[in-house]
N, C-alpha and C positions, 0 to 999 in steps of 0.2 A: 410518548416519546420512546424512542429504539433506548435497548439499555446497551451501553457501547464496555464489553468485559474483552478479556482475553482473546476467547472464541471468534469474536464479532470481528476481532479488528485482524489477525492471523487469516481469518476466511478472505478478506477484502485484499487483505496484502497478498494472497496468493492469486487471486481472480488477476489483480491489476498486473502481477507477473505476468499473467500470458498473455493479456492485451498487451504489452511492452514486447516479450516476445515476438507477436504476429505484428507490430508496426514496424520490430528490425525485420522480419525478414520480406515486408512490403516496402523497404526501404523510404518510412516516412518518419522522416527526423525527427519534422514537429513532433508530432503526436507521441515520438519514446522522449521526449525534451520534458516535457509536460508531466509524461504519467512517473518519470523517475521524480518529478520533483513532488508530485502526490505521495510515491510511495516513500519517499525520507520524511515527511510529513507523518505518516501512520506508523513509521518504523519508530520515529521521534515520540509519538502518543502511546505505543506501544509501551517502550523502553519505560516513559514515564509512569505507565499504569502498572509495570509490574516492579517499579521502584517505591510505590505506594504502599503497597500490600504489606500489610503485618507479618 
């Protein structure tokens, strides 16, 4: 199993930024609908993992 730390989750949030990017400028709504709500998802996991941390 992937160990999901800081790094992991930072790399995934920047990748799904520019697939959100190239869906606005192919102007395909769905697809930036979707991956905004993915990336509050990892930003939310995020937030949490580093509220964890000693």
């Amino acid at each position: 199993m992937k160990k999901i730390d800081e790094g992991y989750l930072t790399k995934k949030i920047n990748k799904l930024n520019k697939k959100i990017h190239r869906a606005e400028e192919q102007k395909n709504d769905n697809k930036v609908w979707w991956r905004k709500m993915k990336l509050d998802k990892l930003k939310l996991k995020l937030k949490k993992l580093g509220n964890s941390k000693p």
